[in-house]
DRENLUM-192258 format. One record per residue (C-alpha): x, y, z. Coordinates in steps of 0.25 Angstrom, whole numbers, plus 5000, padded with zeros to 4 digits. Last residue first. Layout:
REM residues N
XYZ ...
***
This chain:
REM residues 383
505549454994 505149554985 505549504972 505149354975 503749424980 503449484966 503649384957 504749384945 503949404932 504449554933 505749524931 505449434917 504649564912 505749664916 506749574908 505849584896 505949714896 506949754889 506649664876 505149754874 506149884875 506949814864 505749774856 505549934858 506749984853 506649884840 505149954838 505750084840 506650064830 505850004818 505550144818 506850174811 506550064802 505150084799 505350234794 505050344801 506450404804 506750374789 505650484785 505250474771 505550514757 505250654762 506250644775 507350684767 508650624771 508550544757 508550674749 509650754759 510650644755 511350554764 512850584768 513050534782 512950684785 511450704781 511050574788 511250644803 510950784799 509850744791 509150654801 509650734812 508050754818 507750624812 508850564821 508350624833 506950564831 507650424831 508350424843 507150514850 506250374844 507150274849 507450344864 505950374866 505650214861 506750154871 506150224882 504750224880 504850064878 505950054890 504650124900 503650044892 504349914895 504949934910 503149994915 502749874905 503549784914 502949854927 501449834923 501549734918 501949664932 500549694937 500749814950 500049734960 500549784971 501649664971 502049694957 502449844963 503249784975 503849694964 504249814954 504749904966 505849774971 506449754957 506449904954 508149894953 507849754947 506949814938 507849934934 509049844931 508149764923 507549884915 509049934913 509549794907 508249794898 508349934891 509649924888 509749754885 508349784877 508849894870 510049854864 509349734860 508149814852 509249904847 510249804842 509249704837 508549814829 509649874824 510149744818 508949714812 508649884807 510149854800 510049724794 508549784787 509349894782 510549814778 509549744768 508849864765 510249924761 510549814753 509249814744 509349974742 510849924737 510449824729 509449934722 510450054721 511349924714 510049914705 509850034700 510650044689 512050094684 512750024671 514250094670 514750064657 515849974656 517250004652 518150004639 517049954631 517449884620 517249744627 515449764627 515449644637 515449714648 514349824642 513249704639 513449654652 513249764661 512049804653 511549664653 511549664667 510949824671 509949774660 509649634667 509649724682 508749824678 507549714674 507249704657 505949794655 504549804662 504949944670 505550004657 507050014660 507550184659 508950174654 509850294656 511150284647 512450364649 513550384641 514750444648 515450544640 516750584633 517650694630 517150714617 515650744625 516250874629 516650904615 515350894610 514550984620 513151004616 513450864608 512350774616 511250854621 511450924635 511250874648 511750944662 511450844674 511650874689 511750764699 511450604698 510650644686 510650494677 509850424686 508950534685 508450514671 507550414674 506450514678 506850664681 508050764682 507750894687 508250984676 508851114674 508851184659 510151204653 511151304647 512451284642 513851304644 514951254637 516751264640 516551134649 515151124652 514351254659 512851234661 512051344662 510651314669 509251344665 508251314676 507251224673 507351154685 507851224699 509351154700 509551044710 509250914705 509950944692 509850904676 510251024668 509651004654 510351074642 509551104629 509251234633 508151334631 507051234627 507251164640 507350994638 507050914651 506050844643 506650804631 507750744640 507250594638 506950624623 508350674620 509150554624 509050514608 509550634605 510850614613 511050664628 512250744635 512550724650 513450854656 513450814672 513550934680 514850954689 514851084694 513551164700 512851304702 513251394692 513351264683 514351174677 514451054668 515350924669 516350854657 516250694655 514950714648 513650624652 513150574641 511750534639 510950404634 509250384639 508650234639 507150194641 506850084643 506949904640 507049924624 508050044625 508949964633 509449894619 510050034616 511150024626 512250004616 512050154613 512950174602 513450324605 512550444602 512950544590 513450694593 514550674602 515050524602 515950444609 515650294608 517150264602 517850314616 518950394615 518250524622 517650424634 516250364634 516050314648 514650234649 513450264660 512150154658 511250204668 509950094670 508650144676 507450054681 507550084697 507850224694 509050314697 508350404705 507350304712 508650204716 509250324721 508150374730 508050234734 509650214738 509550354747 508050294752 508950154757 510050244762 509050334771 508450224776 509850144780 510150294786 508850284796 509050134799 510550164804 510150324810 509050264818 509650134822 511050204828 509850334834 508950194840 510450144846 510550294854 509150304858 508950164863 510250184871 510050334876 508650304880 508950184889 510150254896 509350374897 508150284904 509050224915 509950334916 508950424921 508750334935 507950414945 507250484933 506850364927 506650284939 505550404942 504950394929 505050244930 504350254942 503250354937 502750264926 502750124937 501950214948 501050274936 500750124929 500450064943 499450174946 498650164933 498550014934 498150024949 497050104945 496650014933 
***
């Protein structure tokens, strides 16, 4: 046990010694695993980061919800103010709920913002907003970044009106994609003159007809309706869910093809210096086998010594990209949601962890050749 304990001191306090005699030998290997495991890191970590943007879109807009958006233009025989237009959507009524606004061609303002979207709604929409109503105005501000139930003036061409601040909710959110003012139909009929687009929410009960058939017979129901000058534009989740399928698919391409790069580039690194260090060592190595010190002793001494090397460059590489996470990701255009860390933290997901383990089947590779040397016997090195 002794001896045990004496061998593993002389062998530890070699390699610091070589270390420091021959700094390029360690830096070289540290800089190399350090550099692919950053590539690897900022690959898999930004794959992650896509696949939560694409799920935090497919749980807005709702993995049962169908947006129907049609132009209606001034000349156009289905423009009404004060009435509804046929809704040649009715059937869906059957298989969910279903919800039609407007959405005016002209925009509001605010003290704070341009640009907001004027949706009017009919009578029979006025259940689903029931809830949002103030009894001090009958206009709705729907907006992610006002305080709620604040009261807001809205200006709209030549109007202005109040309205009561929001956060959208439920299977409305599809339709908010940035603030919202909603107003009853005919607050402002010579605004709706100009045209509109007509837009239908439809919420599928979980047991109805699948997305896709209604998404189908949709398309196929307004291509063969001829007196329509174009289609109507039928949105779903279904291409966000092909897309989440794609990325998984190039995902799992990636991590493979990371993981034969950086296991392989490591073995050859790690493997060519631990080679040249054993023929340099060649004649010490023998003289300490022929003491008695077991050969196990000297290949775990080259194993745990690439091991500690390759795992202290891959886990520095990774910890110095969570410290730039948001600088790094923030300019490649991500969103400050999905770099949050409270939907969980990418650096300790399986993927980026799975580094270490390619790191160290490439410290395992690396010495095999010390293994093979080391099975050479002791006098026909030392004659």
């Amino acid at each position: 046990m002794r001896s045990s304990i004496l061998i593993a001191s002389y062998l530890w306090k070699d390699t610091w010694k070589r270390w420091f005699e021959q700094p390029g030998s360690p830096l070289s290997r540290l800089f190399v695993t350090g550099l692919l495991a950053l590539v690897a890191t900022v690959i898999l970590v930004a794959f992650h980061l896509l696949e939560r943007s694409i799920r935090e879109r497919l749980e807005r807009f709702g993995l049962n919800t169908i947006v129907v958006r049609e132009s209606v233009n001034s000349d156009s025989r289905d423009l009404t103010v004060f009435t509804d237009a046929p809704d040649r959507l009715a059937a869906l009524s059957d298989h969910g709920q279903k919800l039609r606004v407007r959405q005016l061609f002209v925009r509001g303002t605010t003290e704070w913002q341009d640009g907001v979207i004027v949706l009017t709604y009919g009578p029979e929409s006025f259940d689903h907003f029931i809830e949002f109503l103030s009894p001090e105005t009958p206009g709705i501000l729907f907006s992610e970044e006002l305080p709620p139930d604040a009261l807001v003036r809205v200006n709209v061409s030549r109007h202005a009106t109040l309205a009561v601040t929001r956060r959208p909710q439920g299977w409305l959110r599809p339709l908010i994609t940035e603030d919202m003012l909603l107003v009853p139909q005919g607050t402002w009929p010579d605004e709706e003159r100009l045209g509109f687009i007509e837009t239908t929410i439809f919420q599928r009960n979980p047991d109805a007809i699948p997305v896709a058939h209604l998404v189908s017979a949709m398309t196929t129901f307004y291509a063969m309706d001829r007196d329509r000058r174009s289609p109507p534009q039928v949105q779903s989740a279904l291409p966000m869910i092909r897309e989440l399928e794609k990325l998984k698919e190039r995902q799992v391409q990636w991590r493979n093809l990371l993981a034969a790069i950086l296991g392989l580039a490591v073995s050859l690194v790690y493997g060519s210096i631990a080679v040249l260090e054993f023929r340099q060592n060649l004649f010490v190595t023998a003289l300490l086998r022929s003491f008695g010190a077991p050969r196990q002793f000297l290949f775990w001494r080259h194993l745990i010594e690439n091991a500690l090397l390759a795992n202290l460059a891959a886990i520095s590489a990774v910890a110095l990209m969570a410290a730039l996470h948001t600088a790094i990701f923030g300019t490649l255009g991500f969103a400050k949601p999905v770099l949050d860390f409270s939907g969980g933290n990418p650096y300790a997901s399986a993927e980026v962890l799975s580094i270490l383990i390619w790191v160290n089947v490439g410290a395992l590779l690396s010495s095999i050749p010390i293994l093979i040397g080391l099975r050479t016997p002791v006098g026909a090195t030392l004659n």
